[in-house]
N, C-alpha and C positions, 0 to 999 in steps of 0.2 A: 112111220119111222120105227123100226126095232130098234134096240138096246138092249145092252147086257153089262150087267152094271154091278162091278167088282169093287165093293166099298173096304175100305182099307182095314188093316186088320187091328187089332188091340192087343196087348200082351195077353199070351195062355186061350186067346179065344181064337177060333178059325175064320179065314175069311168069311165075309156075306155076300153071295148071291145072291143076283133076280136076273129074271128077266122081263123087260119094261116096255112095256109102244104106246111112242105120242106119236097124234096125226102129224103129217108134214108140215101145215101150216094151216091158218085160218084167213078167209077173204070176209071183205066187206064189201058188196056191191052198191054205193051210193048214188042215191038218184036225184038225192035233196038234200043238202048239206047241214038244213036246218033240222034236217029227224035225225032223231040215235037211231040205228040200222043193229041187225045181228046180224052175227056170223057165220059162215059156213063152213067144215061140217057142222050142224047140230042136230044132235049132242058129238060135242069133240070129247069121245072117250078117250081117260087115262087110264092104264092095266098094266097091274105087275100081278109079276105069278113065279113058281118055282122059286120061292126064297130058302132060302140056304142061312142055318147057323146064327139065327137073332137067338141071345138070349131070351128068356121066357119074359121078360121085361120090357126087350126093344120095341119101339113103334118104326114105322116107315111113313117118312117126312116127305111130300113134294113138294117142290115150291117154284115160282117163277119170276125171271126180274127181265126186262127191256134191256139190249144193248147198249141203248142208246134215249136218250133224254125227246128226240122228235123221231119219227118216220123220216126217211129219205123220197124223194122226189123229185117232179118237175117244178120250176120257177124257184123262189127263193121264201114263198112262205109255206110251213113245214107244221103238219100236225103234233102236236103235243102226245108222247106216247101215254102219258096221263087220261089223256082219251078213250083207252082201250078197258072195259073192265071185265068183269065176271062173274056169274052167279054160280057153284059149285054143288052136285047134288050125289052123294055118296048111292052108289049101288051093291057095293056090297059093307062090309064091317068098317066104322071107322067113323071119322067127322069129317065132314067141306067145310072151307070158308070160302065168302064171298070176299070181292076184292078189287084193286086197281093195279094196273100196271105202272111200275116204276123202272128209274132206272140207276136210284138210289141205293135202294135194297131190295133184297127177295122179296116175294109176299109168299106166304102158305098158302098153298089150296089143298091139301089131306093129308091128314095126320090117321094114321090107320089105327086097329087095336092092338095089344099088347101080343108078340111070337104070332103073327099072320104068316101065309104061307102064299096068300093072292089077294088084291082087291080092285076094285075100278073105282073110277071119279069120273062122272059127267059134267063137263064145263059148256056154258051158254055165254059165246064172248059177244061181246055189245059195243061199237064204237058211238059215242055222244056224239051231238049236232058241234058242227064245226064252225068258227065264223069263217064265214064266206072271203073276205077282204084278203087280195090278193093270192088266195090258195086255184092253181090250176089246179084242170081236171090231167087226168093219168094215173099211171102205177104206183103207187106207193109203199113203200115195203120198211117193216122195222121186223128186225133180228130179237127173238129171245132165248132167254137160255135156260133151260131148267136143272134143279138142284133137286137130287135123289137123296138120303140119306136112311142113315139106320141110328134111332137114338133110344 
């Protein structure tokens, strides 16, 4: 997935550009409900580049939150997107954090260094052992949303 990602302007200062690509999504292929499984792609690279107009100050903030509080599915019992987590490993300038998916609030996963112009984030997403009780097997899919900013 590209983006291009027009953060909103401040007074006296010019808009910020980038441009951004997250992978389309990540699967989990579960064969045993009682092992935690990764993800696939890994490494799910995060890359922005071509930034535009941070002052000498700004960082560039990602972050990710769960649309929703379970995955959607078959039958009626529903993974907890609290399930879903991540280990974050900075490739180029900046800090990762590791993390859980919520559907609360955003979590961070890179906070860059100070007027960057590009950086990447490798994330390793992990789903935990699930109990088994009542969860069918099938597709299951949960929606997230990420948060770009310039601070």
């Amino acid at each position: 997935m590209l983006l291009s990602c027009i953060c909103g302007p401040r007074a006296a200062l010019a808009q910020r550009v980038a441009t951004v690509t997250i992978p389309a999504g990540v699967s989990f292929s579960v064969q045993d409900v009682s092992r935690s499984v990764t993800g696939t792609p890994g490494p799910f690279r995060v890359t922005f580049n071509s930034v535009l107009n941070l002052s000498k100050s700004e960082k560039i903030v990602i972050s990710v939150k769960a649309d929703s509080a379970n995955f959607t599915g078959p039958g009626t019992t529903m993974i907890p997107a609290s399930k879903v987590s991540w280990t974050a490993v900075v490739v180029g300038g900046g800090n990762a954090t590791a993390g859980t998916l919520s559907s609360a609030a955003y979590s961070q996963v890179y906070q860059s260094n100070a007027n960057v112009k590009s950086g990447e984030v490798d994330l390793t997403w992990s789903l935990a052992s699930i109990a088994a009780a009542g969860l069918r097997s099938g597709t299951h899919t949960l929606t997230v949303r990420w948060r770009l900013e310039a601070l």
